[in-house]
C-alpha positions in Angstrom: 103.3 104.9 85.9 100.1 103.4 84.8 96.7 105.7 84.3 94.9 102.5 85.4 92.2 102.6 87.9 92.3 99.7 90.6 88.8 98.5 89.6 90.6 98.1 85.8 93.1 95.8 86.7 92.4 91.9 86.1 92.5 89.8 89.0 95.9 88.6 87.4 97.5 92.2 87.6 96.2 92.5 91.4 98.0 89.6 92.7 101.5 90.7 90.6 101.1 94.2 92.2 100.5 93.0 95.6 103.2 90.4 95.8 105.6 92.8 94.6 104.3 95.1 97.1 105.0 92.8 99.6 108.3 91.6 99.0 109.6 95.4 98.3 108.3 96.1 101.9 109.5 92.5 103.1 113.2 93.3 102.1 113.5 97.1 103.5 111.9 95.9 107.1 114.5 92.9 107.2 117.2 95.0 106.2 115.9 97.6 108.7 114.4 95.4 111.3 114.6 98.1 114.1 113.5 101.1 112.0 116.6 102.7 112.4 117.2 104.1 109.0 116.0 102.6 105.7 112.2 101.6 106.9 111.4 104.9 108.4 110.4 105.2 103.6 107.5 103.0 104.6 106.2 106.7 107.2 105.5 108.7 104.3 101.9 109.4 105.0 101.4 107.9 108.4 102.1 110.4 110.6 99.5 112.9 109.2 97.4 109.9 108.5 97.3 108.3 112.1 95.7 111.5 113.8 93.4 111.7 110.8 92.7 108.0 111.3 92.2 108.3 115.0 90.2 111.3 114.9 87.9 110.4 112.7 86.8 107.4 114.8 85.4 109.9 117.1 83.4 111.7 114.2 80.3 110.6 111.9 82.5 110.0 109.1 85.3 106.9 110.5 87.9 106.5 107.9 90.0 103.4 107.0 93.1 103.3 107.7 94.8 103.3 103.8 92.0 106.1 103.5 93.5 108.0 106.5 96.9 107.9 105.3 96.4 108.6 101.8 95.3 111.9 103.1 98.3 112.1 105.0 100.2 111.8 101.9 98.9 114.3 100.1 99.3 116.7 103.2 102.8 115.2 103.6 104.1 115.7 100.0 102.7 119.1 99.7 105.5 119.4 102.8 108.0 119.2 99.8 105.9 120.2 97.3 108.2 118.5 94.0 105.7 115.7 93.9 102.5 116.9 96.0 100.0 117.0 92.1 101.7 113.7 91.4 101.1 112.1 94.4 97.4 114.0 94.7 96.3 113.1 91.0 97.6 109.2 91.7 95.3 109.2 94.9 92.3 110.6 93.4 93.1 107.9 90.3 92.9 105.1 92.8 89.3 105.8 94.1 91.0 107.1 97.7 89.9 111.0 99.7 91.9 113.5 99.1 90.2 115.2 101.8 88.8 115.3 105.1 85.6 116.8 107.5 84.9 117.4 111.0 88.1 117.4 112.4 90.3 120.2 113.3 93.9 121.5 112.5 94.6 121.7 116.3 93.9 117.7 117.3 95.2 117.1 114.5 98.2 118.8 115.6 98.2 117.7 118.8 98.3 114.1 117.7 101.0 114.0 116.2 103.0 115.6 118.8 102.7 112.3 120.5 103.1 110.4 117.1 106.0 108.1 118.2 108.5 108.9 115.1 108.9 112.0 117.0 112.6 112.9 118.6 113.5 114.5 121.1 110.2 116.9 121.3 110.9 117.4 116.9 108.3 116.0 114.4 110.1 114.2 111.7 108.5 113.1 108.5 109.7 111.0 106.0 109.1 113.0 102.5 109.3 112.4 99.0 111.8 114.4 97.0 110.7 112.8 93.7 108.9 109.7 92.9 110.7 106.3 94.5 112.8 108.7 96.8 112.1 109.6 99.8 114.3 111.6 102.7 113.7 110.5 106.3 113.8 112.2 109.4 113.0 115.8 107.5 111.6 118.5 110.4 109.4 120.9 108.7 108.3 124.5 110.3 105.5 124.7 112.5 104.0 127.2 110.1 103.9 125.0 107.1 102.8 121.8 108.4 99.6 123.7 109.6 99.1 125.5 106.2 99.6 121.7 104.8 96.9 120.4 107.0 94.5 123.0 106.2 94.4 122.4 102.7 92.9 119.4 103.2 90.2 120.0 105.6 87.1 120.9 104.4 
């Protein structure tokens, strides 16, 4: 993994990461064109980070959404806690928050009840277990998910 900063990279480097990017996520949605299985690895970080994205269009502080779900990925591997410093350190690397302001646990909460990679009532997250692997459709206690969120609310 590089130490590199995005503003470091040339122009060059950009375009190589991006297309590779691209045709990583290209191949796992057309092998997994109805999210059944395999694509549910692109989720890590959006379901914590489309409440925090939504909700922060309703405060004075609206974040983008790669903002919003970085965020959600550092509440979401602190869910598994092997790679939650990793993850947290790469972020912070990259220029992205790590943190959030004037929103609360509870919407939060209550957004992602509604998140639609929910079954059956059951909030399922798609976590890493190490670096380039993640497990899908992983429910996580009540009680830990809100300790996660809080961490990251200022």
């Amino acid at each position: 993994m590089t130490s590199k900063k995005p503003g470091e990279f040339s122009q060059k480097e950009l375009i190589k990461i991006i297309k590779q990017s691209i045709k990583i996520k290209s191949n796992i949605v057309k092998k997994d064109p109805k999210e059944k299985y395999l694509r549910k690895v692109l989720n890590f970080g959006h379901t914590i980070g489309h409440a925090i994205e939504s909700l922060s269009w309703k405060t004075d502080r609206p974040l983008l959404h790669g903002e919003a779900v970085a965020i959600g990925m550092v509440v979401e591997a602190r869910l598994f806690g092997t790679t939650s410093k990793t993850i947290k350190k790469t972020i912070i690397n990259a220029g992205l928050p790590t943190r959030i302001t004037n929103i609360k646990t509870e919407d939060i909460m209550k957004s992602i009840l509604s998140d639609k990679k929910n079954f059956r009532g059951e909030i399922l997250f798609s976590l890493p277990k190490k670096i380039g692997k993640v497990i899908v459709n992983v429910e996580v206690p009540k009680e830990l998910l809100i300790k996660a969120i809080k961490s990251v609310i200022i």
